[in-house]
N, C-alpha and C positions, 0 to 999 in steps of 0.2 A: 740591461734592466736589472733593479736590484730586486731584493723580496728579504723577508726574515726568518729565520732560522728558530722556531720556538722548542726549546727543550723542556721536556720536564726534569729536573736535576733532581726534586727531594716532594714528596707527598706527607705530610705530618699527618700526625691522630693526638689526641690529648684524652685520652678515657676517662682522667682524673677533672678535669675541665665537665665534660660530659655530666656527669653527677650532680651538678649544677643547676640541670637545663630542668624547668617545670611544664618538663613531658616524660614520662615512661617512653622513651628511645634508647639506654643505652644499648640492649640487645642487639637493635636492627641497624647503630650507628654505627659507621667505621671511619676510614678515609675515602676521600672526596671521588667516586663513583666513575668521574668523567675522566683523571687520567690518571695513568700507568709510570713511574720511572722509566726512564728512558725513549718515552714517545716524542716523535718529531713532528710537528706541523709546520706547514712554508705559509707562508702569509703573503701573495703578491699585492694586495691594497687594504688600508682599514675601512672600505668603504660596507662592510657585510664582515659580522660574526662568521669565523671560520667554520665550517660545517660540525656539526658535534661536537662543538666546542662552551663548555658554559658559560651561557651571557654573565654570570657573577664574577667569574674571572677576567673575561673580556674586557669587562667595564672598568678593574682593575688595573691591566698592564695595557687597553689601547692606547694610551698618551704612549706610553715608551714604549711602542711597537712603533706609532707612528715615527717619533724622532730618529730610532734607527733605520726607516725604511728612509727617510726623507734625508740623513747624510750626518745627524747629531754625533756627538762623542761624546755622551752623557756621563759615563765614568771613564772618566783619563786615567784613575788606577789599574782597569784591570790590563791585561799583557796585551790584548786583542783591544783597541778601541774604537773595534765597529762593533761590540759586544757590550753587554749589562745582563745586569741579575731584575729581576721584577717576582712578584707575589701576589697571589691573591688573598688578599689579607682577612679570607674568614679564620675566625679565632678558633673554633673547636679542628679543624681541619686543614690547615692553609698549603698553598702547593707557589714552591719555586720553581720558576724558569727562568731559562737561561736564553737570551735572546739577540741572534747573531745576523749581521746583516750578510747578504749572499747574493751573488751574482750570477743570473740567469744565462743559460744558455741564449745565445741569438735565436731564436725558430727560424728568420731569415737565411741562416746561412747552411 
């Protein structure tokens, strides 16, 4: 059984961007709240947002979550081609991951 491998590689902040926005937040504004560098989530169906996981992202990378669960080579560059990069592309904060397909233990055996 396969599943996916989601990494957070890189969490941005754009403060300069921020100054922008026509709300008094920059105080309370930082990067994106829900994940950490380095955090791993497994993903065995896209049929349900992963637990504590932001629907905004979600909505994001579940196309490319699906294709590498379902057997895709989306990027034939990178070294690994059961892998891709995806983002969730909010502008003041966006977060890359890294997302890698993986092969489940059998429970059966």
């Amino acid at each position: 059984m396969f599943a996916v491998k989601i990494t957070v590689v890189k969490t941005e902040y754009y403060p300069e961007l921020v100054k922008d926005v026509n709300m008094d937040i920059e105080g309370e504004f930082g990067p994106c709240p829900f994940f950490k560098e380095g955090q791993e989530i497994i993903v065995k169906s896209i049929d349900e947002i992963p637990e504590k996981f932001c629907s905004w992202a979600w909505g994001d990378i579940e196309r490319d979550v699906a294709l590498i669960l379902f057997g895709a080579q989306p990027q034939p560059v990178l070294k690994n081609p059961n892998s891709m990069y995806s983002c969730c592309d909010e502008g003041l904060r966006p977060v890359i991951f890294k997302l890698e397909r993986i092969v489940l233990a059998d429970d059966n055996n």
